[in-house]
N, C-alpha and C positions, 0 to 999 in steps of 0.2 A: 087366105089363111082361115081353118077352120073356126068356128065359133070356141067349139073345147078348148084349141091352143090358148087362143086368145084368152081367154079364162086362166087358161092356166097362168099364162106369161102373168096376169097381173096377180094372181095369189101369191106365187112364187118368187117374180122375177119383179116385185116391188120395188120402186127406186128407194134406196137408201137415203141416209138423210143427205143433202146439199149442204150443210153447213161451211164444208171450207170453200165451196162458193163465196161464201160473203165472209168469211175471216180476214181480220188486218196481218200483217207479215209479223208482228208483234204476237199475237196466239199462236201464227203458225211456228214461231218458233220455240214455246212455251208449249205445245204439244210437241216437240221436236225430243224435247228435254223428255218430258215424260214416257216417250217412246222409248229413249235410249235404258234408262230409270228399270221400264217395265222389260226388258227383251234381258238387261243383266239381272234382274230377280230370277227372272224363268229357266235362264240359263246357269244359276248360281254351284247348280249340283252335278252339275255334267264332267265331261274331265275338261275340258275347255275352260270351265267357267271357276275348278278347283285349281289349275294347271295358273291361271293368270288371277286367282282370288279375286274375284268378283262379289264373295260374299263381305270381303273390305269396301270395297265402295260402294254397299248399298248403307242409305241413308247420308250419303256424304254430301254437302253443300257443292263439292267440285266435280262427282259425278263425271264429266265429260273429259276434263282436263287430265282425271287420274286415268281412264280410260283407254286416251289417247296414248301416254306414258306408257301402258302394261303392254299392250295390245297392239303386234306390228300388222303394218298393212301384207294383205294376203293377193295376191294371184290366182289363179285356178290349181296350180302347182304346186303349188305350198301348202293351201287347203287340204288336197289329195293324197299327197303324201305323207303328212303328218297324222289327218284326222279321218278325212273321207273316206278312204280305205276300210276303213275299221269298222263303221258302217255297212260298205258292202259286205263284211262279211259277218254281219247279221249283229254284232254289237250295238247295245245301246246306250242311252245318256252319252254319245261323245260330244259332241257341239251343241244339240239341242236335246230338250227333253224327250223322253222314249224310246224307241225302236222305229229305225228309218224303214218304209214299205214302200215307197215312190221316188226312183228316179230319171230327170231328164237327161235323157242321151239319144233324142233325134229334136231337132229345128230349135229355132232361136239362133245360138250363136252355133250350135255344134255341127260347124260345116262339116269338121275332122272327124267327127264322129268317136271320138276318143275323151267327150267327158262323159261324166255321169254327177249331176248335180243333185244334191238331194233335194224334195219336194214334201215338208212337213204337211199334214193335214191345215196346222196353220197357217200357213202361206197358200192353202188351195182356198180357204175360206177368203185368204184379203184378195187373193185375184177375182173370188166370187162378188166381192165388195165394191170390188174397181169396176168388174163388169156389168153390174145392174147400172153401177152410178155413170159410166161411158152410155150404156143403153136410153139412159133415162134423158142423156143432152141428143146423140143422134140414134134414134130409133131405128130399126133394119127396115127395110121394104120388100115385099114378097120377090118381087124381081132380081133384089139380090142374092137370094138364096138359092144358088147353084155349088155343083161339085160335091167335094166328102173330104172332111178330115178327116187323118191320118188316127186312128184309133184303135190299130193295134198295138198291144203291150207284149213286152218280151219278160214272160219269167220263169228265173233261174234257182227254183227254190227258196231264195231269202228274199230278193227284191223284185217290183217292175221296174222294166226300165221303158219309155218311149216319149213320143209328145207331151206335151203340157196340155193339147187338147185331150189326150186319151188318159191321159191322169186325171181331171179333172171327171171326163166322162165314164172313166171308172168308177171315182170315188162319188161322185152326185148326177148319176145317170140321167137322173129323171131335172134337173135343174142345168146341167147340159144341154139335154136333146130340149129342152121347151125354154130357156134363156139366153147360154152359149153358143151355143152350134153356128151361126153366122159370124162369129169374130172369128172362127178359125179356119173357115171355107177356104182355098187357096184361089177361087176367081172371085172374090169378092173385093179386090183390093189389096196393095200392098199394108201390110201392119204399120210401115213407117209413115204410113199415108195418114193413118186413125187412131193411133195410142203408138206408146212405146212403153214396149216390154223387155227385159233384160233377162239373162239365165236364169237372175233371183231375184226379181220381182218387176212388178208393175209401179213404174215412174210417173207417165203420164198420159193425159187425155189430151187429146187435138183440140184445138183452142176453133172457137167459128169465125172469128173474124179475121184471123193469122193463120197464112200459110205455112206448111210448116214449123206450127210454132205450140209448144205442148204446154200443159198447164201440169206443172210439176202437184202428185200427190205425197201430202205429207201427213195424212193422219191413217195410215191404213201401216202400221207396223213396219214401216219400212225406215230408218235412221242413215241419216245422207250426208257427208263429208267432202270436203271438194278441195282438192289440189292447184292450183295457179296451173297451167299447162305449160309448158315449155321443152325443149328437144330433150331433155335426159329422161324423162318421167319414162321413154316406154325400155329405159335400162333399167332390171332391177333394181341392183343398187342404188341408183335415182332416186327409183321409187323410196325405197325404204330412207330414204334419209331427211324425207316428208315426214315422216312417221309422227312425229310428237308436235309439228306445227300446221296440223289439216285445220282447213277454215269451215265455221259451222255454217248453217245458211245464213245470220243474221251478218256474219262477216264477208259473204262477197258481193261483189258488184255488177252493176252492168257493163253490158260490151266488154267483159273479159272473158276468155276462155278457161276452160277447169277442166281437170279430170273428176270423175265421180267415185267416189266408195261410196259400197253399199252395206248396212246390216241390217239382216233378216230376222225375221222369225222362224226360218227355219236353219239356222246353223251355221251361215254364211257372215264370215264377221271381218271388218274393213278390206271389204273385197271390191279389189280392181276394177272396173266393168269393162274399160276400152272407150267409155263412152266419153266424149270431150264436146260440155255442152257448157250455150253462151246464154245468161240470161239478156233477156232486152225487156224486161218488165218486171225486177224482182219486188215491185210492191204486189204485184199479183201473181207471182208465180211463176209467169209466163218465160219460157227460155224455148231455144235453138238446138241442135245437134249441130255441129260445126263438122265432127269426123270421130272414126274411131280408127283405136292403135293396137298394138297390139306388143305386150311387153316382151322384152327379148331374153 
């Protein structure tokens, strides 16, 4: 590696701070709240956030409780047809604030190749967050950096669409090519092997002493709800009848299995992932992926 990079990497590609390294499960979920708090402010003016009045529960003591109430749980499907859509074609403030310019519609989950998830600058900046702070516990080695991520972008006038890599190295080329570039290489490893990332966000970091076992992230914008798992959840109807009793982090347990909702900062709101994951360490975070589903 040249000397330049290397320079570069550390002006740049500085570790963030480590602080929920050493947080008790008690702040983490006290930023949990906060997160949720801050994503309805931001989203208060959008039609999403007019549509289910969001500007009622800000400042409210119950916050999460009314939340859950207003707010049905979403699918990919349900997102798309009501809101996403509207977006692709070029409208803005519908789910999140401004005008969508990025979305995913190749890798992660899009084997079908038939979503298109949108990709806020916000949520490019917390995957930039998570990826200094993954960098900063397993550093790359020159020997791993083989191959080429996929970083063409397909655009149709109003949006991109492609990778999550090539969005990223769209929007921060130069903090890409001298930071990213080796999490997205396809011979470097499988993804499930070193983090886990979802269509809307970045979950976790691979833990060192646990195989297979991720260290759930909770202060990078991302607000996480979790379902008991059991055989109806991948019937819609199942699902939704979850709706107004999801368990927050401070409510579940180990060695049980969940489903996960996710909310974003980019306009993804109590959204399904597939993912059905087991904590075996919820004072530190630490949880499993057991399987995913897929709702019918």
């Amino acid at each position: 590696m040249s000397t330049l990079i290397q320079i570069l990497q550390k002006v740049i590609c500085s570790s963030v701070s480590d602080k929920q390294q050493d947080s008790t499960l008690d702040e983490a979920v006290v930023v949990q709240k906060k997160i949720l708090k801050y994503l309805i402010r931001r989203a208060k003016f959008t039609a999403f956030g007019e549509h289910y009045r969001f500007q009622e529960m800000i400042g409210k003591n119950d916050v999460a409780s009314r939340f859950k109430k207003s707010v049905p749980i979403h699918t990919y499907r349900d997102m798309y047809v009501r809101w996403w859509y509207r977006l692709l074609n070029g409208e803005s403030y519908v789910t999140w604030p401004g005008k969508q310019k990025y979305f995913l519609t190749k890798g992660l989950e899009q084997e079908d190749g038939k979503k298109a998830i949108p990709v806020s600058r916000s949520i490019i900046n917390t995957y930039c967050v998570a990826g200094r702070r993954f960098l900063s516990e397993f550093p790359e080695k020159d020997e791993e950096v083989v191959g080429s991520a996929d970083l063409e972008l397909d655009f149709n006038k109003i949006y991109y669409g492609g990778s999550l890599a090539a969005i990223i190295a769209h929007h921060k080329p130069i903090k890409y090519h001298c930071c990213f570039r080796t999490l997205f290489l396809p011979d470097s490893g499988e993804l499930q092997n070193r983090f886990l990332i979802t269509e809307i966000g970045w979950m976790g970091i691979r833990t060192k002493t646990l195989k297979d076992a991720y260290q759930l992230i909770v202060d990078n914008d991302l607000y996480y709800e979790f379902i008991p798992f059991n055989k109806n959840l991948p019937d819609r109807k199942g699902l939704q009848s979850h709706m107004k009793d999801t368990l927050t982090l401070e409510d579940v347990e180990n060695n049980k299995d969940y489903a996960v909702l996710l909310t974003n900062n980019s306009g993804a709101w109590r959204y399904f992932t597939c993912y059905i994951i087991r904590f075996i360490d919820k004072a530190k975070l630490v949880f499993t992926v057991t399987q995913k589903v897929k709702v019918s």
